[in-house]
Residue, then its C-alpha position, 0 to 999 in steps of 0.5 A: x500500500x502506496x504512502x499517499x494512499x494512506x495519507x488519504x484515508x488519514x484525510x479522511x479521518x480527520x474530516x470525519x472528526x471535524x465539527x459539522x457546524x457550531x454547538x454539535x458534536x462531530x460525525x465522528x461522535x455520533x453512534x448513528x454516524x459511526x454506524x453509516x461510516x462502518x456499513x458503508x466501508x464494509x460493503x465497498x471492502x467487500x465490493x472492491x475485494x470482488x472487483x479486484x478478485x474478477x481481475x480489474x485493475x485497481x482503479x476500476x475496482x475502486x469505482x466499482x466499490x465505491x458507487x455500489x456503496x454509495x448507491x446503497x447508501x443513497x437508496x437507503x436514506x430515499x426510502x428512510x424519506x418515504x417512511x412513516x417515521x423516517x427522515x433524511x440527513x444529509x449528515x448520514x450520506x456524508x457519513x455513507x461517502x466518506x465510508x464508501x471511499x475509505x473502504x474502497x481505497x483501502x481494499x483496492x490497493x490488495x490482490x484479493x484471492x477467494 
């Protein structure tokens, strides 16, 4: 795994700890957040890792996890939108992407062998 590859998943933390405006708490610090972060970097790791196991490259791979990931994520808050009791929030889809690019960063630098 390459330095700025790293580096930009360190990026990524450090946004994720960055207060989302004045008197909340970060995205970091919000259990429902850190839940939207996790199952999104679980499904580009899984995503990628499949790419990458079929023979695309990395840069393909990354795509490929990344917008499964972000495409589950954005399903997932239109429908929270059409429920009875549910409600969008940008904050979660931020927490989405930032999980979906993390995880596919991440898994794409592997050659994965299943």
């Amino acid at each position: 795994m390459s330095l700025k590859y790293i580096v930009r998943v360190v990026v990524i933390f450090f946004i994720m700890n960055q207060t989302v405006m004045a008197g909340e708490t970060s995205l970091w610090k919000q259990k429902d957040k850190q839940a939207h972060f996790t199952v999104s970097a679980g499904i580009a790791i899984a995503t990628t890792a499949y790419a990458r196991n079929k023979g695309y490259n990395k840069t393909e791979a990354f795509l490929i996890g990344f917008g499964t990931s972000a495409v589950i994520g954005l399903a997932k808050e239109v429908i929270d939108g059409y429920s009875k009791n549910g409600h969008r929030e940008a904050d979660d889809m931020k927490a989405d992407i930032l999980g979906a690019i993390s995880g596919s960063l991440v898994s794409a630098q592997f050659e994965w062998k299943f």
